[in-house]
Backbone as JSON Lines, residues from 0, in Angstrom:
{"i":0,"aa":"X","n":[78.77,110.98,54.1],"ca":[80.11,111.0,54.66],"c":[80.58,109.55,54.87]}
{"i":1,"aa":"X","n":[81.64,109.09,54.03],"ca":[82.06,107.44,54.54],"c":[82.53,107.6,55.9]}
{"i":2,"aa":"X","n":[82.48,106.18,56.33],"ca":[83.09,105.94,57.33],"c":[84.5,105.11,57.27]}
{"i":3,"aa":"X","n":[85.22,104.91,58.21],"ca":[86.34,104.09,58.45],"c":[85.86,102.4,58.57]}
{"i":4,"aa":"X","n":[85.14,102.37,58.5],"ca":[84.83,100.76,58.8],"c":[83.43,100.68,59.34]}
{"i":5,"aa":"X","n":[82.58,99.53,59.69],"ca":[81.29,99.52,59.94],"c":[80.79,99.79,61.28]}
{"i":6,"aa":"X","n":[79.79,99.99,61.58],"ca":[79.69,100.44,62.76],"c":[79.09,98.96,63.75]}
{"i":7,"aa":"X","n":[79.2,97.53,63.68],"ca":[78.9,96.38,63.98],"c":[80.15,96.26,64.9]}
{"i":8,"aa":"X","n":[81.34,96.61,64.33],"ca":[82.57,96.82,64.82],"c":[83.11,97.13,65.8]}
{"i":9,"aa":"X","n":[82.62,98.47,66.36],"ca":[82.51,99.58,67.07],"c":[82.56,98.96,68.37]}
{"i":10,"aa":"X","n":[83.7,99.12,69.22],"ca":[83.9,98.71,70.58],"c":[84.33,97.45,71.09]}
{"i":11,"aa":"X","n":[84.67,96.99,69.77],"ca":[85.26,95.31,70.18],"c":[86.74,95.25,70.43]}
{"i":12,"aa":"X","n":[87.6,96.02,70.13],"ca":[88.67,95.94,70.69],"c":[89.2,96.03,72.31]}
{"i":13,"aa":"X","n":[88.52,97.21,72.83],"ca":[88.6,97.97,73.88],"c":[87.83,96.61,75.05]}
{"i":14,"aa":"X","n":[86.69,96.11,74.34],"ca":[85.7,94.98,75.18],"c":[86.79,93.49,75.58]}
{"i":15,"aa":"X","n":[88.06,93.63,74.02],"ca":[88.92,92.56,74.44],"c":[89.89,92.74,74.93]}
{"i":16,"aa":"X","n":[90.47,93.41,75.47],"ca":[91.5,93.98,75.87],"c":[91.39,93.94,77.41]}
{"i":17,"aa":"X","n":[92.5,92.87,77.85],"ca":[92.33,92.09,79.35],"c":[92.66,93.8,80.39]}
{"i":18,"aa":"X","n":[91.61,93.63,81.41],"ca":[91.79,94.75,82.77],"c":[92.53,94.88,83.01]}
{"i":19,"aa":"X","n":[94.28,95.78,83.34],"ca":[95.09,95.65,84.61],"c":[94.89,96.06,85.43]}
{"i":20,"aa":"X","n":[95.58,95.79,86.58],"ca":[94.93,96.2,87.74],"c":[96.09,97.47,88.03]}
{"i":21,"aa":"X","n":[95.29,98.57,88.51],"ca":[96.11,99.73,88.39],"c":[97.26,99.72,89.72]}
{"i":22,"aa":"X","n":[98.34,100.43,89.54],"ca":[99.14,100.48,90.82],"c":[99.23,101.18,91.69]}
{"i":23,"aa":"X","n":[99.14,100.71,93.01],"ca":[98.85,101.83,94.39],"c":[99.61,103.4,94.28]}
{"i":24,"aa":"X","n":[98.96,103.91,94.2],"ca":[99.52,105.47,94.03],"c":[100.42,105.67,95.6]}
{"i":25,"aa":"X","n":[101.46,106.33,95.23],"ca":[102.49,106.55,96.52],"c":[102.59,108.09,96.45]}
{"i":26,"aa":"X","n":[102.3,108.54,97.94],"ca":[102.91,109.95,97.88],"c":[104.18,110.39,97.79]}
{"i":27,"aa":"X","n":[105.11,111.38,97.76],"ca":[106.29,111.66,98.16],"c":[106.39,111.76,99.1]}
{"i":28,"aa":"X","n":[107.85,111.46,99.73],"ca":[107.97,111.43,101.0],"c":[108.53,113.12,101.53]}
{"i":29,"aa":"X","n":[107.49,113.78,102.72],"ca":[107.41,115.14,102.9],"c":[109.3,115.31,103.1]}
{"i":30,"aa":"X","n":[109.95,114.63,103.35],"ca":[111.39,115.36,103.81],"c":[112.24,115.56,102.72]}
{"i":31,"aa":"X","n":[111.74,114.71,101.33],"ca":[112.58,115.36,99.92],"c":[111.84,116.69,99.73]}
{"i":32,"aa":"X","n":[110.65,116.97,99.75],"ca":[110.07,117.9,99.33],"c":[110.91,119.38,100.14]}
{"i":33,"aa":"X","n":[110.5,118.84,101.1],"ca":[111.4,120.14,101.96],"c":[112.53,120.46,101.85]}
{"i":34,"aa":"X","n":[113.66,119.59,101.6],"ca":[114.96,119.45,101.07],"c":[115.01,120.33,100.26]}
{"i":35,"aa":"X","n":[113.88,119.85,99.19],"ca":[114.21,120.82,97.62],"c":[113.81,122.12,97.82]}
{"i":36,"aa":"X","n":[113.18,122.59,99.05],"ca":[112.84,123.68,98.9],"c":[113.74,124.51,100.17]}
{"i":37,"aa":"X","n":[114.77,123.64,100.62],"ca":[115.41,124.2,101.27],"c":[116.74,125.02,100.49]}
{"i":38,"aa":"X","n":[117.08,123.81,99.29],"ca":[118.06,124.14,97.98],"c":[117.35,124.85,97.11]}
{"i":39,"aa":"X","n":[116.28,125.18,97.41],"ca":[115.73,126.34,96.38],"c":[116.11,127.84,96.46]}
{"i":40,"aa":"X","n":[115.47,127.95,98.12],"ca":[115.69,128.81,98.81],"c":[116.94,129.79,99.48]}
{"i":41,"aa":"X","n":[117.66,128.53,99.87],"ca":[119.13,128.93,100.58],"c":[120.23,128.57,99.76]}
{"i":42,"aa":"X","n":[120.47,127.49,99.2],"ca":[121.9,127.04,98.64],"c":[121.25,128.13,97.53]}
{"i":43,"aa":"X","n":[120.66,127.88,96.61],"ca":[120.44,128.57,95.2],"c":[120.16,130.13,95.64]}
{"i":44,"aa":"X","n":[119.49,130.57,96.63],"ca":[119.17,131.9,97.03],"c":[118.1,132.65,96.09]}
{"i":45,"aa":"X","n":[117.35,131.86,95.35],"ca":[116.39,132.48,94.58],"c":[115.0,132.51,95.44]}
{"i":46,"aa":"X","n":[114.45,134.41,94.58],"ca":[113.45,134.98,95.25],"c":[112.4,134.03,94.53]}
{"i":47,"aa":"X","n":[111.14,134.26,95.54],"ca":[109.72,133.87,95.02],"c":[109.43,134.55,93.88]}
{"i":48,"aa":"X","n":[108.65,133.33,92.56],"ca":[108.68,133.06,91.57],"c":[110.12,133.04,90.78]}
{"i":49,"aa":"X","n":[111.17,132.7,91.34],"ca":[112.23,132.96,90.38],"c":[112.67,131.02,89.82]}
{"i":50,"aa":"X","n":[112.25,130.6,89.15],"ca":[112.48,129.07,88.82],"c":[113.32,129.38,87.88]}
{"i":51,"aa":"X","n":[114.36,130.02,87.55],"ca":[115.35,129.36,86.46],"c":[116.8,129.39,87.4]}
{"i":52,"aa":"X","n":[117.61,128.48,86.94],"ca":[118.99,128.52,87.61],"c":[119.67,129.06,87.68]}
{"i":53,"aa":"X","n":[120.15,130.35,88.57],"ca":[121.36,131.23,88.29],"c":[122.59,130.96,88.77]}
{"i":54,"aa":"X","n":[123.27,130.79,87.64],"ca":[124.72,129.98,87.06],"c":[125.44,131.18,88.2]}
């Protein structure tokens, strides 16, 4: 079975390829969440499991 290229190769890109440093994960803030589920609920008036928009 050929290969794509040699196997001497194998992992030198990934080895050069400078670290970033990842970015602080942020939660949502709990009072949009509730919001949306207040406009889920009442302005929109849809039952549990109903996720599509009724026009």
């Amino acid at each position: 079975m050929p290969t794509h290229g040699s196997l001497t190769k194998a992992g030198k890109v990934r080895s050069a390829t400078p670290k970033l440093v990842a970015r602080p994960k942020t939660t949502p803030i709990p009072k949009m969440g509730n919001r949306r589920k207040f406009v889920k609920r009442f302005s929109l008036k849809r039952k549990p499991g109903q996720n599509w928009i009724n026009v």
